[in-house]
N, C-alpha and C positions, 0 to 999 in steps of 0.2 A: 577624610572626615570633614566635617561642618565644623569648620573654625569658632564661627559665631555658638552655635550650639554648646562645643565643649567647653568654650568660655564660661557660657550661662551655667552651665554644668558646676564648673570648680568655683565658678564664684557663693553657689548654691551652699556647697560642701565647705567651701570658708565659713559661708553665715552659720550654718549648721554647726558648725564646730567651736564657734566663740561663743553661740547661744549657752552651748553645754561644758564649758568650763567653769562653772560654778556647780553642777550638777555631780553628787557622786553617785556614780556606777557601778554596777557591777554584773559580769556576762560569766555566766555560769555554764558550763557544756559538759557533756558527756554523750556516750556510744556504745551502744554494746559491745564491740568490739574492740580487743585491749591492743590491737595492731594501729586500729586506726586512732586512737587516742595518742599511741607513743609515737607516730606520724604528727601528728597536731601540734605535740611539746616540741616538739624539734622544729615546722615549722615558723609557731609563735615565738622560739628563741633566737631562730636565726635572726626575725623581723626586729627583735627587739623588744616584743609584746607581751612577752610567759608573764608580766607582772599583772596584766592586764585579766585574764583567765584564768578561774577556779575549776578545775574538774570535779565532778562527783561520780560516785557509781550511778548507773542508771536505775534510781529507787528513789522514788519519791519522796520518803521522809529524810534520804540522805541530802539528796537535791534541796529538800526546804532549810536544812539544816546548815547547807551553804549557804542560802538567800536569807538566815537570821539578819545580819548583819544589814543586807539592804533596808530591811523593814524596820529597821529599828533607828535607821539613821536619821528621823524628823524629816516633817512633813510629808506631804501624801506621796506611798511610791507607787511611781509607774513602770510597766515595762509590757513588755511581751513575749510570747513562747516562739521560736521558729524550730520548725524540722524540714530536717531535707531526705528524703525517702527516696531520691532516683539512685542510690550505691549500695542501697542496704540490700545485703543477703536475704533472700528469702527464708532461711532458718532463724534468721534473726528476728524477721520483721513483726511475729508475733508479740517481743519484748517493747518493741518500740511502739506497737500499737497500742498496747496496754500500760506503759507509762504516758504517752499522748492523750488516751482517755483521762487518766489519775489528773496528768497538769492541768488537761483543759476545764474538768469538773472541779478543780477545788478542793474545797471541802467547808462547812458550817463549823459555827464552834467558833470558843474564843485565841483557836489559832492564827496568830496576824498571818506569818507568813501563807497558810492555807488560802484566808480569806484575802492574801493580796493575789493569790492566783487566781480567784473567783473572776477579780477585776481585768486580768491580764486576755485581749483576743489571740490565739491562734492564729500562726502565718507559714504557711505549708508549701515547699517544692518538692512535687510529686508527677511520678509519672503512671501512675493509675488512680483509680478511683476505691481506695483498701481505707485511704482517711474519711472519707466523703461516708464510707456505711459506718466507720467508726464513732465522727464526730459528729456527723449532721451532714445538712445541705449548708455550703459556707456564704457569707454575705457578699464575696464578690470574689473574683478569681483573674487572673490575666493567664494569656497563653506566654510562652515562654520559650527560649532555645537555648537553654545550658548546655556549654561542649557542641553547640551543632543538634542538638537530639529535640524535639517536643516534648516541653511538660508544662506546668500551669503549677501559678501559682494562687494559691486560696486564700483567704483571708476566712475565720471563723472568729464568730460573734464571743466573746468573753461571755461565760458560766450567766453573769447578771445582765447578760445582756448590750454589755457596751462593746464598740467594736473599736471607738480610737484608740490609741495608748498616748494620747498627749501632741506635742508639737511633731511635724517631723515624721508621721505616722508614715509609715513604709508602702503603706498600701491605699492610702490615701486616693479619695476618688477622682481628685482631678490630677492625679500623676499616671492614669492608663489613658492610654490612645482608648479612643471610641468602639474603634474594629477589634480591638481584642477583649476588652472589658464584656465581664458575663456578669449579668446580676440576676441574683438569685429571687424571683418569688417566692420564695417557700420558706416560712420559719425556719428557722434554725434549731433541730432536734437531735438525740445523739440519736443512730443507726444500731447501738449493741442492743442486746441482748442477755441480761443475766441468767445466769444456770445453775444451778445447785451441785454439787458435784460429791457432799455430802462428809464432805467435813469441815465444814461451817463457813467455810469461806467462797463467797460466790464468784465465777467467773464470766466477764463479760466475754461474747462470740458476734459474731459478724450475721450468721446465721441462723435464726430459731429454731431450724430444723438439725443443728447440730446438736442440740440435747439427747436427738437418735442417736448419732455415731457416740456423745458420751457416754450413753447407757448400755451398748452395745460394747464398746471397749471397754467400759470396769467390766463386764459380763465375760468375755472371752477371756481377759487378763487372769482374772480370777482361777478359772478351768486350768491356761496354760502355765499359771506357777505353780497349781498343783503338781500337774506334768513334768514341769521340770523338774521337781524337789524329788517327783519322784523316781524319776530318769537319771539324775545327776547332770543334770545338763544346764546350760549356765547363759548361752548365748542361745536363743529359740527368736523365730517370727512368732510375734505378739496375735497381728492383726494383716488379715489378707483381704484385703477388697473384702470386705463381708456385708460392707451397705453401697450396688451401684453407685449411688451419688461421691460416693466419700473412697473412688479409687484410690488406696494407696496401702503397700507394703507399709509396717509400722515392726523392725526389728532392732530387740532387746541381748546388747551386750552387758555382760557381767566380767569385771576385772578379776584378775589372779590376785593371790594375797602381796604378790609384789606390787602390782599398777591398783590399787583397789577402787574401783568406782565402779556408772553404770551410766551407759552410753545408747542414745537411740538412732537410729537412723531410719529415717522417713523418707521414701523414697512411692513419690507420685505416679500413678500409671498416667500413658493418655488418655488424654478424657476424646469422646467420640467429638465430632467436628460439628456437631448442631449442639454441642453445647457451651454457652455464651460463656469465655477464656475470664472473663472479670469473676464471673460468678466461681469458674473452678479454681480460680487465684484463691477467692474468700475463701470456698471450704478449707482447702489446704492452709492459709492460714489460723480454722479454727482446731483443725487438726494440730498441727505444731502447738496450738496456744492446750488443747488439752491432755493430750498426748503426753508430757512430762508431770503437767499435775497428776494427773492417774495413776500411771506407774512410778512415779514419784522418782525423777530424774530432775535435776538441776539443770535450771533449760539451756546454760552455759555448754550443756554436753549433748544437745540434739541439733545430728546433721540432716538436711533437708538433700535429695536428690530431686531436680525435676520434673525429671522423667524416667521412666526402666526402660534401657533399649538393650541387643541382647549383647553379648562380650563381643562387639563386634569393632568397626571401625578400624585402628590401631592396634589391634590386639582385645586388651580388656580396656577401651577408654582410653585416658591421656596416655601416651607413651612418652620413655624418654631418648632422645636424639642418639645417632650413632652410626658409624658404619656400615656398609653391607655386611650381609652376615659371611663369614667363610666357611669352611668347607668342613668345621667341624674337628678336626683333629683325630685323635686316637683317644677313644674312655678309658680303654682297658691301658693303665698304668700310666698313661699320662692324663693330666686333666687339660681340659678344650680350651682353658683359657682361665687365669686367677681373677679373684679382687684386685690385684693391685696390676696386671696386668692388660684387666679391660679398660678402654676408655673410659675418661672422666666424663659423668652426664652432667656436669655444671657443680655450683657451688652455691645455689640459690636456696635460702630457708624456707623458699616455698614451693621446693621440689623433694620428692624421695631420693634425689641423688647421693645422701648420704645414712642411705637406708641403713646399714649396717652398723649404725654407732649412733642415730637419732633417739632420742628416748621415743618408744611411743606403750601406747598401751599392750597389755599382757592377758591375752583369754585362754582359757583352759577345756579341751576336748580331746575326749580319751586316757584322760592319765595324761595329755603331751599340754607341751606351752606354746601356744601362736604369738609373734607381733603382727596387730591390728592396726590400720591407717583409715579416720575416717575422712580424712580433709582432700586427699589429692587427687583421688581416684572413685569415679562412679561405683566399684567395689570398695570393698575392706579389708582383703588382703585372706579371706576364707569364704569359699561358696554354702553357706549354712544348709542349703538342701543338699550337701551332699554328706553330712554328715554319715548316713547309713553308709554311702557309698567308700569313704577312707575305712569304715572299721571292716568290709570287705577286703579292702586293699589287703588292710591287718591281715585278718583271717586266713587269704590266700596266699600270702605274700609265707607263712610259717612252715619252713623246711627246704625254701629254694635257697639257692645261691646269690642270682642274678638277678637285680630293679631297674628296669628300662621307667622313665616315667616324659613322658614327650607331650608338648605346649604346658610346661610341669608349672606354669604363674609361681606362685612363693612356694615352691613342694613341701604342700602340709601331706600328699600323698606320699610321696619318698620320707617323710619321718614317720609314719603308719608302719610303710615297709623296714624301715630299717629297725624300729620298735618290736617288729617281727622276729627280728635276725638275720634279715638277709646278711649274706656277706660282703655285695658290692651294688652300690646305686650310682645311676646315669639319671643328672636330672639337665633336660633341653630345655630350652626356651630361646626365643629373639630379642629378649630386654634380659643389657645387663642390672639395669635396677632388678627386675625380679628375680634373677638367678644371684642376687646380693640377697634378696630378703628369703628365697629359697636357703642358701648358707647359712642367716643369723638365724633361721627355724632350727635349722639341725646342728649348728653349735647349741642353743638354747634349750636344750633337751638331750645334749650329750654327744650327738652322734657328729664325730670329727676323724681327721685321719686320711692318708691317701686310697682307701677304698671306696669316697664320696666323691665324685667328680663331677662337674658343671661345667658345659657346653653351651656356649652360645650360638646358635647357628638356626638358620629357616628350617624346618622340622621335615620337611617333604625332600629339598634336597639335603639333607643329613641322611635322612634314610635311604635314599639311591646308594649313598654313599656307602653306609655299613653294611649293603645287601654284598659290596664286592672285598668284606672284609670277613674272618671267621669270628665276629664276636655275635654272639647269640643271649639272647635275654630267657629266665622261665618264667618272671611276670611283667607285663607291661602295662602299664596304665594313662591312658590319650582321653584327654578333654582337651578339646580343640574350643577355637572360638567360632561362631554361626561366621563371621564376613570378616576380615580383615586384608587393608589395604597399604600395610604399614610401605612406607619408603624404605624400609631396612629389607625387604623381599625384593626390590628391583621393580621391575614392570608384572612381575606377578604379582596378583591377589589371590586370596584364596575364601574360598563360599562351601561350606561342608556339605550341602545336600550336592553341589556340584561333583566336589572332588572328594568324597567319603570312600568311594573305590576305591581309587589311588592308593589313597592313605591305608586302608585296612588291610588292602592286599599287601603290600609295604610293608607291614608292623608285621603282620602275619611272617613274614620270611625273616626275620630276626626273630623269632622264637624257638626256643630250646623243641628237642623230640619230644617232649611232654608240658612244652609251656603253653601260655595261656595268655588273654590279655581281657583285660576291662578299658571299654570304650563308652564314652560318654557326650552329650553333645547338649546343649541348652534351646535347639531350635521347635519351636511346636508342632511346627511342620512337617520336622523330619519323616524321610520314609527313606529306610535301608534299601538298595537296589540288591534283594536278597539271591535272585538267580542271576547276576551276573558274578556274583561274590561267590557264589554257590562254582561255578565254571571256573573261577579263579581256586578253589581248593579252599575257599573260606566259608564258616558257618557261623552265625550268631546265634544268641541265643537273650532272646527279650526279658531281663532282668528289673524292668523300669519299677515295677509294681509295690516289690521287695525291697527300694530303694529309694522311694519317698517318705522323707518323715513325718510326723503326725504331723508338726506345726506347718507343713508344706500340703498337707491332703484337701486343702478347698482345690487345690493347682495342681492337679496331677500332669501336668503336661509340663513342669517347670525344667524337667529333663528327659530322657531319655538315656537309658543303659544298657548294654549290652555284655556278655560272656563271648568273646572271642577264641577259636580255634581254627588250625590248620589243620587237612586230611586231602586225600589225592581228590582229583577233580570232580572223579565218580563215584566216590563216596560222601563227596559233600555234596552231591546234585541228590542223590538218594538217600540222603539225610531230608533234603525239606522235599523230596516227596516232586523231584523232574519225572518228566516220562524217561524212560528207557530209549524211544527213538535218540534225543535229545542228547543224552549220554552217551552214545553208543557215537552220535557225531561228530559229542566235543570233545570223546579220545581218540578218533581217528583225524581231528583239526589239532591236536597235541602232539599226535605221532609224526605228522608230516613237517610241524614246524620244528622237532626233534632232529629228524632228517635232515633238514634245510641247516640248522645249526652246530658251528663247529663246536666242538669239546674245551670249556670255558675253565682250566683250571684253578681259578683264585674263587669260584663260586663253593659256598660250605656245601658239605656232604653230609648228611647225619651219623 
């Protein structure tokens, strides 16, 4: 470094520092986020400083209510507002814009504290442009590299107009280099937007043309808690892309009478690539900001997703760390692997590793209780469009024995089934976190006992496995994920429009003489390879229609379902309607490879 410079430097920060000992101060903070606040106390006590810092909730008249004190301590105070917006969550960022607004305007009246914020400018580290449509155009700005990353810092003109805050100004004109210093031409105006939203309190938006998506979601919300109330239904999608501009899923949880609240989750489509990321940053933030006023959700409880991609990647999203999978074990009378015998996925408060004992919320579907997680995972721990699809489960699931339920995520389908009667359920999966939140489902609604067994293991080779085994299922139920690449598969991946054969034919030969299976997949794309599956002795039967729910019917492609069955090769070719040549082929390519093959006696019999 420049010895001479940091000299100038500390000698600076002395004068600075003896100017302002006569001076009383006081720095007031707060966060939306009550993690990041109890981070702050800890590290202002370790420095030695916690006497130095007031916290307040993030609310303005709490915040003023803190700065009495300042205002009142003789002669004229000065000060200034800073935010720093390069960490904030985008769920959050709407609180922070809308207290930002509150500080920077003030307010008239014989309130001091108010009218000493009128006085105070605005000083912003930001790494987009969400403050700039908030507050205005700022009076000056420097470019910036916190942690390594570009962002800028703004300076905004104080309510009356002033921009200094006294000696020592932070942002002061001649402490920027030339080359980075931006000065703004343009008055300094706020960017919001007020909105009526029709109970009496106005909301400011980024957007003017978000007063469409306002009126359009009281419009729909309205219709869909009819629907609910009148369905019994507790947890529905709100709001589906219904205005192009305004892409985004907008779905409404409702607690059990044990967890009771109401929880949104906002979750962004992408937006097409000709349309400018700043502008679809704003919408989304004017979504969040109205979003919980409407449905009337405490905005402490709306999760933002920023994208919908499909249960792919790792599974469903984040996964947690672990082993190869093995070999599956034996379901019938042993189980594949306990809680206390899987590996530990860590010890971290900000993982599901200790899914099985973490309080989290409690939603109710069908008569059963789900735990719900909106924090960790791009899901929630229930696919809500499948709701028709589990009361199927039910439905078919009443008079069998046997519950196969394979890539089973937290098996809300195996508590459907065993809600049923079955008498013995198999739920797979490759996360032992989720085959822990699949258990706390089925303790949590009763169903315990060594006839529920949970298997950890890669689902394709599991099922190689049990084809050389006599255990047979008469319901199965597969929702797979569109792409997954987890490390816990080895060098395979698995892509279901790829490998959907495999698999179907697979599942198919673990079915009982009269069982059956429900297959499901989320890709939009999909397309059954139906005469190859047809030659393989499998036949489906397109159930999709029957099993989208209303709150899902702008999307009818949000899945695809099927009715699975087994029958010999030429009867399930002359089921979807093969020619005869074709048939008459692929059992003379059957018979030969029968020939060719010795007599396999561990293979089931019916």
């Amino acid at each position: 470094h420049d010895a001479a410079t940091w000299r100038e430097l500390l000698n600076e920060a002395d004068r600075r520092a003896e100017l302002a000992k006569g001076r009383v101060a006081r720095i007031v903070a707060t966060d939306p986020s009550g993690d990041a606040v109890a981070c702050a106390r800890r590290i202002l006590k370790a420095a030695g400083l916690a006497d130095r810092v007031i916290f307040a909730q993030p609310d303005l008249d709490k915040i003023s209510r803190k700065l009495m004190m300042s205002a009142c301590c003789g002669g004229e105070p000065r000060g200034f507002v800073f935010l720093d917006t390069t960490e904030t969550a985008i769920s959050k960022m709407s609180r922070v814009l809308d207290l930002a607004t509150s500080l920077h305007a003030g307010a008239c009246g014989a309130d001091p504290v108010r009218a000493m914020l009128s006085t105070m400018p605005t000083v912003a580290l930001t790494r987009d442009d969400l403050l700039i449509r908030a507050l205005g155009e700022p009076a000056r700005s420097l470019r910036v590299m916190p942690n390594n990353e570009e962002a800028e810092l703004a300076v905004f003109s104080a309510a009356n107009g002033a921009i200094s805050a006294g000696e020592g100004n932070v942002a002061a004109e001649d402490s920027m280099p030339a080359e980075d210093a931006i000065e703004s031409s343009v008055a300094p105006s706020p960017a919001t937007t007020l909105i009526d939203l029709g109970d009496g309190k106005p909301c400011a938006v980024l957007i003017p043309e978000s007063e469409q998506f306002a009126r359009r979601l009281r419009k729909v919300a309205k219709l869909r808690r009819k629907w609910a109330q009148r369905e019994g239904v507790t947890c529905y999608r709100v709001y589906d892309a219904d205005l192009p501009d305004y892409s985004a899923a907008i779905d409404l949880y409702e607690g059990s009478a044990t967890t009771p609240g109401r929880w949104l989750v906002i979750a962004e489509y992408a937006a097409p690539r000709e349309v400018d990321p700043a502008l679809a940053e704003a919408r989304l933030l004017d979504i969040l900001t109205l979003a919980p006023r409407i449905l009337q959700v405490d905005p402490d409880n709306v999760f933002a997703k920023a994208r919908i991609r499909s249960r792919g990647g790792s599974q469903y999203g984040k996964q947690a760390g672990g082993p190869n999978p093995g070999k599956g074990g034996k379901p019938r009378g042993t189980r594949g692997g306990s809680a206390s015998n899987r590996p530990s996925q860590g010890a971290s408060s900000g993982t599901p590793s200790d899914i099985r004992t973490r309080r989290l919320p409690l939603i109710e579907e069908g008569g059963l209780t789900f735990a719900v997680n909106f924090n960790d995972y791009l899901d929630t721990g229930i696919f809500l469009d499948h709701r028709i699809t589990r009361g199927l489960v039910r439905e078919h699931a009443r008079g069998k024995r046997f519950f196969l339920n394979l890539f089973a995520y937290t098996g809300t389908a195996t508590c459907y089934a065993a809600d049923a009667g079955v008498e013995e359920t198999v739920t797979v999966d490759l996360s032992n976190t989720y085959l822990d939140w699949a258990e706390r489902n089925m303790e949590q609604n009763g169903f315990v006992g060594p006839d529920h067994h949970y298997v950890r293991a890669d689902v394709m080779s599991w099922i190689r496995d049990m084809r050389q085994t006599r255990n047979r299922w008469d319901l199965i139920f597969c929702d797979p994920p569109t792409f997954s690449n987890s490390s816990k598969m080895g060098r395979r991946t698995w892509d279901v429009q790829r490998d959907h054969v495999e698999l179907l034919v697979g599942l198919s030969r673990l079915l009982s003489r009269e069982g059956e299976a429900i297959f499901s997949c989320n890709l939009r794309t999909f397309r059954p390879d139906i005469e190859e599956l047809a030659r393989a002795g499998v036949v489906l039967t397109d159930i999709t229609d029957e099993t989208i729910p209303e709150d899902f019917a702008r999307n009818k492609k949000i899945h695809h379902c099927y009715l699975v069955k087994r029958y010999t090769s030429e009867e399930a070719m002359r089921r979807i309607g093969m020619s005869e040549d074709a048939i008459r082929e692929r059992t003379r390519e059957l018979r030969e490879a029968s020939a060719r093959k010795p007599a396999d006696t561990k293979r089931f019999r019916r």
